[in-house]
C-alpha positions as CSV (number, residue, x, y, z in Angstrom):
1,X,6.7,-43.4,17.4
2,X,6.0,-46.9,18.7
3,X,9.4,-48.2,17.1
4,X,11.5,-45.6,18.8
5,X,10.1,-46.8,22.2
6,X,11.0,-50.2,21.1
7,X,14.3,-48.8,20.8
8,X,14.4,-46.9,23.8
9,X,13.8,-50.1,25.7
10,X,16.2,-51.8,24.0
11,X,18.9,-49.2,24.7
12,X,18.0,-49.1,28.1
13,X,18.1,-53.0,28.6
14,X,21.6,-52.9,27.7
15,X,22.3,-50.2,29.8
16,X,21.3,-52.5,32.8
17,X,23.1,-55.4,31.6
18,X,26.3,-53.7,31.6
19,X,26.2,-50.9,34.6
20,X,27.9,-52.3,37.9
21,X,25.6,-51.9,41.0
22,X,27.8,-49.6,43.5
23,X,24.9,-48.4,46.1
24,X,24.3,-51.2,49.2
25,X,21.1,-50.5,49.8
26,X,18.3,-50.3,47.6
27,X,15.7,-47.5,47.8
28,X,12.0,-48.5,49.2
29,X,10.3,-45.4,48.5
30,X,10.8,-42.4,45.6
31,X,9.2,-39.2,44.8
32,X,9.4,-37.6,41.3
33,X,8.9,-34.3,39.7
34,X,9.6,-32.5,36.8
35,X,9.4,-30.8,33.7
36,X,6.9,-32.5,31.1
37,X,6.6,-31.5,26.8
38,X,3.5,-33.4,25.9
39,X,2.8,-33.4,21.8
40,X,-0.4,-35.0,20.7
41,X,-3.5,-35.6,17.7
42,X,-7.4,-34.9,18.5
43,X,-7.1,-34.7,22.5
44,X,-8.6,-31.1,22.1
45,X,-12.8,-31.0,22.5
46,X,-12.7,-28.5,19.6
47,X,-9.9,-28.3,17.6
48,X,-9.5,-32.1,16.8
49,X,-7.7,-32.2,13.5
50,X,-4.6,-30.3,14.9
51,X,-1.7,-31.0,16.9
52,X,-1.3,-29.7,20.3
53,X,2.1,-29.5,21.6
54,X,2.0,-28.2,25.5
55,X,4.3,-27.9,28.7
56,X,3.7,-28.6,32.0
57,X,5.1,-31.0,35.2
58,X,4.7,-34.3,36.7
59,X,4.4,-35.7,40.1
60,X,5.1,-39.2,40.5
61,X,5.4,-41.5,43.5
62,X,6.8,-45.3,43.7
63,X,6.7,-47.8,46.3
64,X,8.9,-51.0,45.8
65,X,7.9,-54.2,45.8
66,X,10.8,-56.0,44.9
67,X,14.5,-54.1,44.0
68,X,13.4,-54.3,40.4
69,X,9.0,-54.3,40.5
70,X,7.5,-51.2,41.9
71,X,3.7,-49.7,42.5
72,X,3.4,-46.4,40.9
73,X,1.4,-43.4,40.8
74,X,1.6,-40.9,38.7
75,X,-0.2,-36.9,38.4
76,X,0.7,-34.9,35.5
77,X,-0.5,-31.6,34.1
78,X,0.1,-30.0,30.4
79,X,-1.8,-26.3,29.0
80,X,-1.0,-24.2,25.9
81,X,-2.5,-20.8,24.5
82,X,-4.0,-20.8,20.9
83,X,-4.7,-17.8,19.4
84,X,-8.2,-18.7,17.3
85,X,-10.8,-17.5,14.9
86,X,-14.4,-18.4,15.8
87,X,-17.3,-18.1,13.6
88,X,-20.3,-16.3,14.7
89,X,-23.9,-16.1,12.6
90,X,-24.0,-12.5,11.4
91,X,-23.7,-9.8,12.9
92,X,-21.1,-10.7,15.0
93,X,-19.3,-13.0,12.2
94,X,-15.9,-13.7,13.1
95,X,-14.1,-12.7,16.3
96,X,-10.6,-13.7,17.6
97,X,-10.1,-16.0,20.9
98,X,-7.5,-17.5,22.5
99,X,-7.8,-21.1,23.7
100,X,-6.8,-22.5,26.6
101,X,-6.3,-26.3,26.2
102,X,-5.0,-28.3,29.2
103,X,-4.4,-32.0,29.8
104,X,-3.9,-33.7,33.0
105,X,-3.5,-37.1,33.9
106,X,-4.2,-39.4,37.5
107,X,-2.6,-43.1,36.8
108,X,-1.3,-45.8,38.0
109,X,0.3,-49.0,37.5
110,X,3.2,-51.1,37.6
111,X,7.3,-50.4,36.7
112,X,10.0,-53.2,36.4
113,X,13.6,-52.2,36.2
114,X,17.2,-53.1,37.0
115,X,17.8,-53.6,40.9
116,X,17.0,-50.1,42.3
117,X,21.1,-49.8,44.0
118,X,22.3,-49.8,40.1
119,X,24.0,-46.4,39.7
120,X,21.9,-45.9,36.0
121,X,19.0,-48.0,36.3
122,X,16.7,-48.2,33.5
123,X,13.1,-49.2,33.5
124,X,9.9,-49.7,31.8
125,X,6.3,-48.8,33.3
126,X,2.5,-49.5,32.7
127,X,0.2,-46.8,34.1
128,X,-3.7,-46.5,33.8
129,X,-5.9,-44.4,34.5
130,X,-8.2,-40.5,33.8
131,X,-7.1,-38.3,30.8
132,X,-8.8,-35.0,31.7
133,X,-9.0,-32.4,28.9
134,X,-10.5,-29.0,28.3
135,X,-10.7,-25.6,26.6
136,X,-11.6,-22.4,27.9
137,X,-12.4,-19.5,25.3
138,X,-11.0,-15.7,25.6
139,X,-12.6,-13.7,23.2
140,X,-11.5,-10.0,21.9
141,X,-14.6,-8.6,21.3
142,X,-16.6,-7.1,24.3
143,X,-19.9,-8.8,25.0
144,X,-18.8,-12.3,24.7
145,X,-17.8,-14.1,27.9
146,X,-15.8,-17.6,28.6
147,X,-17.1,-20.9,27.4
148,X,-15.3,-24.0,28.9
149,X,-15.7,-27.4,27.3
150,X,-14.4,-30.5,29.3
151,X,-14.2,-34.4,29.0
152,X,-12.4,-37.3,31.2
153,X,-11.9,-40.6,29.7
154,X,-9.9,-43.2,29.9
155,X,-6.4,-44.2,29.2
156,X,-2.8,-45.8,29.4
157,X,0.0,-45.2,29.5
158,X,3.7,-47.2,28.4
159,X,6.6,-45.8,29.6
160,X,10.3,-46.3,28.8
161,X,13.2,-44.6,31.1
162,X,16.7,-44.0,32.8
163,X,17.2,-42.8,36.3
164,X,20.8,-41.9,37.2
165,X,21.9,-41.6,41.1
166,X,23.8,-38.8,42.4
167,X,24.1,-40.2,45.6
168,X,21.8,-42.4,48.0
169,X,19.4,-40.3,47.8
170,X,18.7,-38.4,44.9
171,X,19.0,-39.5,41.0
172,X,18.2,-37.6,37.9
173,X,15.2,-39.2,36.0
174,X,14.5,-38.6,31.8
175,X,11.5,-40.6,30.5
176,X,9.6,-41.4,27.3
177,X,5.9,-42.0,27.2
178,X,3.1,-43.0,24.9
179,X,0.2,-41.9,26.4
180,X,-3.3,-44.2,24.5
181,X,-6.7,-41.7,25.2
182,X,-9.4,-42.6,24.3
183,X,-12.0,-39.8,24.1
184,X,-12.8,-37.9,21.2
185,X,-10.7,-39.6,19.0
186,X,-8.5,-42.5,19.8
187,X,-4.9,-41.3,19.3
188,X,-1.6,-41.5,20.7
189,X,0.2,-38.6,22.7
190,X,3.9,-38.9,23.4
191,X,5.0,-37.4,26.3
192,X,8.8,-36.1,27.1
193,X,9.6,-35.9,31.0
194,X,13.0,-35.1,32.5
195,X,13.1,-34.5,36.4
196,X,14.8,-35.4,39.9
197,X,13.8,-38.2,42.1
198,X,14.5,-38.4,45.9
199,X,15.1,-42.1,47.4
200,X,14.2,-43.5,50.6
């Protein structure tokens, strides 16, 4: 995982070395948002030893600093349904659930690019910041109510990307992540995110 990255960075630097800048003016301020596939080890409080694979969106806001360094922050949020078993002492014994498992993350951090008026621009990003996880129980069987189970830790965040302008204002945005947390078990969680950004 961390030598396709390498390789996205790579492509994406050559990208910039080659593309011809063609917009005057480069943008000071962006907003983001879009679509998010998040796929991931041991960031569940209960089911550790399995993958999670979830959808969701991401918000993201950027501030620039220089036309290729920027200040950004970033909110995302990820959930899947798993149907479950869960083992009771007898009587009750086993009894199906479904758990709800989301993830959401409030980071920030730096992004350094090719110059923002670049008609494709790609860029690489360092966010930090919370991980918030947690599972909420649905089971079948009457009697048996809701249990929730939540955590926040810490984590980071590298990002490789490309953003390609429509027009002044408005580009199209696809962006690779490896997401670091560090909570119940250190693993990595790649993250997917394709969206449109509006330019200021």
């Amino acid at each position: 995982m961390k030598r396709a990255l390498v390789h996205i960075f790579g492509a994406a630097a050559l990208v910039g070395v080659t593309t011809i800048p063609v917009f005057a003016q480069d943008a000071k301020v962006e907003i983001a948002g879009g679509w998010q596939f998040l796929n991931g080890r041991e960031i569940d409080p209960v089911l550790v030893d399995e993958v999670s694979t979830s959808k969701g969106f991401f918000v993201e806001g950027a501030g620039s600093v220089t036309s290729m360094f920027s200040v950004v922050g970033e909110y995302s949020d990820s959930s899947q349904d798993v149907p479950i078993t869960v083992g009771f002492p007898p009587p009750t014994g086993s009894v199906a659930a479904r758990n709800h498992r989301t993830v959401r993350t409030f980071m920030g951090g730096i992004r350094v690019g090719a110059p923002a008026a670049r008609v494709v621009r790609p860029f690489a990003e360092v966010l930090f910041g919370g991980v918030h996880t947690s599972a909420s129980f649905s089971f079948a069987s009457p009697g048996l109510g809701v249990q929730a189970l939540v955590g926040t830790a810490f984590g980071y965040d590298f990002a490789g990307g490309v953003d390609v302008r429509f027009s002044r204002h408005l580009a199209a945005r696809t962006k690779a992540t490896l997401l670091r947390v560090n909570q119940y078990a250190d693993d990595n969680v790649f993250r997917l995110q394709a969206g449109l950004v509006i330019l200021f």
